[in-house]
C-alpha positions in Angstrom: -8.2 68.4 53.1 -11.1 68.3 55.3 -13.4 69.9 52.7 -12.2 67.0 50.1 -13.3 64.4 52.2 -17.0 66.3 52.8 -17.2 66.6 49.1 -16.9 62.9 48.2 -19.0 61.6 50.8 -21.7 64.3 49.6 -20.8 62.9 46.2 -21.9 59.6 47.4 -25.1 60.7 48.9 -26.1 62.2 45.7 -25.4 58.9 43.4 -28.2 56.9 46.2 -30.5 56.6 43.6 -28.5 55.1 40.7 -27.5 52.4 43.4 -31.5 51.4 44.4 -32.7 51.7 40.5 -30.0 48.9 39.5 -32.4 45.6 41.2 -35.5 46.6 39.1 -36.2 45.3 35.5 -38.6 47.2 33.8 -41.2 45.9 31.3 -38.8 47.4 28.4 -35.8 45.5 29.6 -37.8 42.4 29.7 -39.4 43.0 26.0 -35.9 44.0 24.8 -34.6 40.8 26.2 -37.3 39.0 25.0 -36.6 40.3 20.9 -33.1 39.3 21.5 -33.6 36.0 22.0 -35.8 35.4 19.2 -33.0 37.0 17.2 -30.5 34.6 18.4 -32.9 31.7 17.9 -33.2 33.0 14.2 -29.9 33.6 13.7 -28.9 29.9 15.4 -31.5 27.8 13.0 -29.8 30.0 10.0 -26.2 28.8 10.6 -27.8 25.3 10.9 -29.6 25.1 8.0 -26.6 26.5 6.0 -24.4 23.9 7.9 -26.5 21.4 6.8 -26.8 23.0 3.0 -23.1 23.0 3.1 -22.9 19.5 4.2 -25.1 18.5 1.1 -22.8 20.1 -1.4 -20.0 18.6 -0.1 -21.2 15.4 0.1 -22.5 15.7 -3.8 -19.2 17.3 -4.5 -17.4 14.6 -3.2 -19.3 12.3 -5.3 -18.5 13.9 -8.4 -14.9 14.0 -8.5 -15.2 9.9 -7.5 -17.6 10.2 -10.5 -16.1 12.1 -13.2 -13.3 10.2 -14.9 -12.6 12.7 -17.9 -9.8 14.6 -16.1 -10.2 17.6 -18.5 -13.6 18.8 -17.3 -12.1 18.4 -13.6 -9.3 20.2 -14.8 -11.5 23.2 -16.0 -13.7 23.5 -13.4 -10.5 24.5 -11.4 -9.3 27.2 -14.0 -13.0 28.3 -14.3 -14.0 28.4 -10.6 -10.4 28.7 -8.5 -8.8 31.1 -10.7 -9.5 34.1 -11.2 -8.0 37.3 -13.3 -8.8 40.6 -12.6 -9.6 42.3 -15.3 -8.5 45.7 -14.0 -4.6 44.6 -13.5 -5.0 40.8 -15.4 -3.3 39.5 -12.3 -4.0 36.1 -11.7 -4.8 34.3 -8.4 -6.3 31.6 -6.3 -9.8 31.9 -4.9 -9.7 31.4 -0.6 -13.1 30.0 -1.6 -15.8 29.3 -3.9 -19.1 29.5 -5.3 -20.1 25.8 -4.8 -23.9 25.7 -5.6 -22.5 27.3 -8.6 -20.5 24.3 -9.0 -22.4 21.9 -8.0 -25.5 23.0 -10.1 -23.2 22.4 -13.5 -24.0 19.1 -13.0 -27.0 18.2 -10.9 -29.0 17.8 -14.2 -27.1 14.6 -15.2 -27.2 13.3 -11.9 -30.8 13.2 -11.1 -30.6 9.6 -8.4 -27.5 11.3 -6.4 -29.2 15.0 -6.6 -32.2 13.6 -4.7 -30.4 11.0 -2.7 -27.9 14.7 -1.2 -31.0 16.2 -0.8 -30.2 19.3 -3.1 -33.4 18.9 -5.1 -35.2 21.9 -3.1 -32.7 24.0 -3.8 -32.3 24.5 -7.5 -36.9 23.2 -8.2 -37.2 26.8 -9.0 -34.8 27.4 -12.4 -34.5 23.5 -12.8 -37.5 22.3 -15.0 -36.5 19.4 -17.2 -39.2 16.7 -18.5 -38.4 13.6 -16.1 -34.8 14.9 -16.6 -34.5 14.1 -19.9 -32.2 17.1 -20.9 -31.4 18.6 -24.3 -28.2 21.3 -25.1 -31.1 23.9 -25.3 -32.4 23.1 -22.2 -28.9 23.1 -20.7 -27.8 26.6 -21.9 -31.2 27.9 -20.8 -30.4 26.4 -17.2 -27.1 27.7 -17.2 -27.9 31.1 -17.8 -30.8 31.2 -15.0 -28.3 29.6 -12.6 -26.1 32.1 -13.9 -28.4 35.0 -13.0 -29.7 33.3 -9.8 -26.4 32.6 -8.1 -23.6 34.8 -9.7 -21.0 36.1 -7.1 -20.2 39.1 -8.4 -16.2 37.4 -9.5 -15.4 38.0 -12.2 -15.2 34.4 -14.4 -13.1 34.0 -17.6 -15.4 33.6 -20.0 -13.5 31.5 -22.5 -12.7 28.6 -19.8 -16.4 28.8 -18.7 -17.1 28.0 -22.7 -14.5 25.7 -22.7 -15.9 23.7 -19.5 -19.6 23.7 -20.7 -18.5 22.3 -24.4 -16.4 19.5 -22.4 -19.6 18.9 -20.5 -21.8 19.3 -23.1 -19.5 16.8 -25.0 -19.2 14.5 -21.9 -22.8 13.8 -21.0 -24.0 13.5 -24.9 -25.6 17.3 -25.3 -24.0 17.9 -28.7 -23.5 15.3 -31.5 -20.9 17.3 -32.4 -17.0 15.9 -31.6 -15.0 18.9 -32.0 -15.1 21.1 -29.3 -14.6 24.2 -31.2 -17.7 23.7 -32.9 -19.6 23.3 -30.0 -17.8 26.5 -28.0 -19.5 29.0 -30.8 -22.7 27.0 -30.6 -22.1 28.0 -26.5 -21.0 31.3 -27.6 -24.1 32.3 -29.6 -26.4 30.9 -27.1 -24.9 32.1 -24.0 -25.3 35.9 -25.4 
C-alpha cells in the first residue's frame, strides 16, 4: 500500500510539465484562432445574405398569390412544385420544401415594377435578358430552359404538369394567341426539347 501511494505522487511529479505549458499561447494558437474567426465572420454574413434573399422571395411570393387571380395556374404550381412522384416506385408525396427561386423566377418576367421593387433583379441579370421587358413565347421558353439549367434541384418534376403550368402562363400573360391549351402544350413540348 505504501508503494501505491509513492507511485502516484511520482506520477504527479512526472505530469509537472503538462501543468506549466497550459498558461502559454503560442503564435500557432493565435493564427489558428485568428482563421477561425474569419470563418465564422464568413459563414455569419452568408446566413444573412441568404436570410435576407429568402426574405425577398417571400415577400415577391406573397405578392403573387394576392396577384394571380386564375386559380388554375395557382393550382399547378402546387402539383408541379409540391408534389412529387418518384419515378423509381411512382409514389407520390408532399415536398417539406421547395425550390422557390425556381418559382419565383416563373414569373419575374411579367412583373418587372414588383421584381425591382423585392429587390430580386440581381439575382436572375445573368439568364434574364429581355428588351425593356418586352417578352415574346420564344423568349420565354429560352428563359425557362436557362433557369432550368441554372437552378434545377435535382427533384425530379412531372413533366406534363410543368407543360401544363407554362401553357396556362403562357396563355395568362398573352405569350401565345393561341386559346386552346393543347395547342400550346406541343408548341412547349417541341420547344422545351
Amino acid at each position: 500500500m505504501v508503494n501505491e501511494n509513492i507511485w502516484a505522487i511520482d506520477g504527479i511529479d512526472t505530469w509537472e510539465w503538462i501543468r506549466q505549458d497550459v498558461g502559454k499561447v503560442t503564435e500557432k494558437d493565435v493564427k489558428r484562432a485568428q482563421t477561425d474567426s474569419k470563418k465564422a465572420q464568413q459563414a455569419q454574413d452568408e446566413i444573412k445574405k441568404d436570410k435576407q434573399k429568402n426574405n425577398q422571395m417571400a415577400e415577391f411570393l406573397s405578392f403573387l398569390l394576392k396577384s394571380i387571380k386564375n386559380d388554375k395556374i395557382l393550382d399547378n404550381v402546387y402539383q408541379t412544385f409540391f408534389k412529387v412522384t418518384n419515378p423509381k416506385n411512382n409514389m407520390t408525396y408532399i415536398r417539406k420544401s421547395i425550390n422557390n427561386v425556381i418559382i419565383v423566377w416563373f414569373f419575374v418576367p411579367f412583373f418587372q415594377t414588383e421584381t425591382e421593387k423585392y429587390g430580386l433583379k440581381k439575382y436572375f441579370e445573368q439568364i434574364l435578358q429581355f428588351d425593356g421587358w418586352r417578352i415574346s413565347f420564344e423568349k420565354y421558353m429560352s428563359y425557362i430552359k436557362q433557369l432550368s439549367q441554372k437552378y434545377h434541384d435535382n427533384i425530379p418534376i412531372n413533366q406534363q404538369r410543368l407543360i401544363g403550368l407554362l401553357a396556362l402562363i403562357s396563355q395568362e400573360f398573352g405569350l401565345q394567341k393561341e386559346l386552346d391549351l393543347k395547342k400550346i402544350e406541343k408548341d412547349i413540348k417541341k420547344r422545351l426539347k
